[in-house]
N, C-alpha and C positions, 0 to 999 in steps of 0.2 A: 178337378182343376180348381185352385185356388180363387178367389176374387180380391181385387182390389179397387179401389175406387180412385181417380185423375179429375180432376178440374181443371179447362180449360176457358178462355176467351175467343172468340171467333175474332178473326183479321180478315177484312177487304181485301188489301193492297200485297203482292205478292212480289218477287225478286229479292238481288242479292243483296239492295241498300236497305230495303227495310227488314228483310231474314237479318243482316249485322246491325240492327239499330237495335233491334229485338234481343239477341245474343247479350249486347254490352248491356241490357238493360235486366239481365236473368231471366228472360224467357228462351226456352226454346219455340220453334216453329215446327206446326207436327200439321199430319194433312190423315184427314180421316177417309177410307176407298170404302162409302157407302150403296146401298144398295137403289136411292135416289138422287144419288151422285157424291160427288166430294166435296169433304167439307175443310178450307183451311184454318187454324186454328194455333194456338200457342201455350203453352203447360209453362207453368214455373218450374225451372230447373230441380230445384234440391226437392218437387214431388217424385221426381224420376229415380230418385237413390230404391226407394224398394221395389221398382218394376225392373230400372236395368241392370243394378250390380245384382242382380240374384242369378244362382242356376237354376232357378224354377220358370215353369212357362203359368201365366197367369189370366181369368180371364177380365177384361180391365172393363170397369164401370164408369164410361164416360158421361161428361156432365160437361157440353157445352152451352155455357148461359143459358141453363135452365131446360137444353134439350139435349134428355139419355139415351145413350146408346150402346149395346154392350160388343165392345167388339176384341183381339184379339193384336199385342205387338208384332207386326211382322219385319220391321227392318228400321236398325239403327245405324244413323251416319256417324262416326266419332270424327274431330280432329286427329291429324295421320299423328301431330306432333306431341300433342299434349291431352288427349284423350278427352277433351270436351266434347258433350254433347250437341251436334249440328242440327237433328234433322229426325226422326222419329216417324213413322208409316203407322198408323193403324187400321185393321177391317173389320169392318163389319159383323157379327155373326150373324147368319139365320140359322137359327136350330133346327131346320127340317134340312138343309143344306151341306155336306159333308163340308170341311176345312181340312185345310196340310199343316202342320203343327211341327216345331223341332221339341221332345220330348225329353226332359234329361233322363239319365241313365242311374237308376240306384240301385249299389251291391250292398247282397245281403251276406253277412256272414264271414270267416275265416279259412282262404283256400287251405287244403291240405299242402300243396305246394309250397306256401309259403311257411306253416310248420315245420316243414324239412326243410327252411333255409332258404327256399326261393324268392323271388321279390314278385309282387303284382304289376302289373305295367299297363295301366289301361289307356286304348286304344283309343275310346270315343266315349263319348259325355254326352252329345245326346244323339237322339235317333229321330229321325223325319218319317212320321206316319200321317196318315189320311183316315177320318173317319168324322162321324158326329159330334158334335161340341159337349153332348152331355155323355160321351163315352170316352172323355180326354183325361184322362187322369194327372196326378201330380208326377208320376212321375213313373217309369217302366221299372219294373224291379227284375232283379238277376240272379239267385241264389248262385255261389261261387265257392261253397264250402266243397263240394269236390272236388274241385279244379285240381292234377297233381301238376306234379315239374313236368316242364318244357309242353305243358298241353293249354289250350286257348280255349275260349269260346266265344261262338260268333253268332253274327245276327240272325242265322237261320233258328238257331236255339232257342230264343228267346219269345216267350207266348203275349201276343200283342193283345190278346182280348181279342175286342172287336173292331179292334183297329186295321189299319195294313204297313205293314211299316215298309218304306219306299226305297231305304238302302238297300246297296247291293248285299245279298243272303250270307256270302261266304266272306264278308269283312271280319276278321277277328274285332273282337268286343274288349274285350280283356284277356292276357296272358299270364302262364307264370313264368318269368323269367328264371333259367337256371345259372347262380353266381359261377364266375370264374372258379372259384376255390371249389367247387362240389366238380365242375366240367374237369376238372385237373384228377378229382378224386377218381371219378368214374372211370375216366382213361388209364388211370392206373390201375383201379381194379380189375379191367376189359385184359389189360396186358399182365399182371398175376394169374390172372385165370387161363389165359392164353397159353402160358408156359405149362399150367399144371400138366 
């Protein structure tokens, strides 16, 4: 799992006049769920562009005035309207500790399916596993090169390491889609041969 590093300010005073005093001033208000309790705290917005517009999960080096702590993004509030950042969760690691991670999902390779025409169609981007923080990788990988038409692969498939991965087993992951124009092909040929 990747690192990145956050610096924040610690804040006293909590609620919604000073979380919006905060906001107009380009901070966010983010709250740390440590292992000695919580800590409130506020991040300059535009440090958040490489933690939250990524599909990676990362593990984040905080630095609240002067006291580190490495912990993990668990939950972002946006605006419903305009996709501003509200609100930001982060916890704690302890590395003796398991954690629950959302994991993205990376395919490897060119399905056969899609050689013959079919289109990929994927289902889910990432996967929620459990496991230790130095067993959290960047990201679960999928080899998809033999994927044919109209065939899937799902979460039971996929080898978590030493993780456990918490989705339901039989979610398809990725499909090949078969196009219209091949489904028409096929039916015609079912019905040629039919006659013969």
């Amino acid at each position: 799992m990747k690192s990145i590093s956050i610096n924040g300010h610690k804040r006293e005073g909590t609620g919604k006049t000073i979380a919006g005093q905060l906001r107009a001033d380009g901070w966010v208000p983010c709250e740390l769920y440590g292992n000695a309790g919580n800590t409130h705290f506020n991040v300059f917005i535009n440090d958040f562009k490489p933690l939250v517009y990524s599909p990676e999960t990362f593990r984040v080096e905080l630095d609240i005035d002067g006291n580190k702590t490495t912990a993990v993004m668990k939950e972002v509030q946006f605006h419903p309207l305009n996709d501003e950042i509200l609100h930001v969760d982060f916890h704690e690691i302890d590395e003796n500790k398991q954690i629950k991670l959302e994991i993205p999902i990376r395919f490897v390779g060119v399905a056969n399916g899609v050689r013959e025409g079919g289109k990929l169609v994927k289902k889910l981007r990432n996967l929620k596993v459990k496991g230790f923080p130095k067993d959290m990788p960047d990201a679960l990988e999928i080899d998809i090169t033999s994927l044919g038409l109209g065939k899937s692969v799902k979460v039971k498939d996929i080898n978590p390491g030493k993780l456990e991965i918490l989705n339901n087993l039989s979610i398809p992951v990725a499909m090949v889609d078969v196009p219209r124009g091949l489904k028409d092909k096929e039916t015609a040929d079912a019905a040629a041969a039919a006659k013969k």
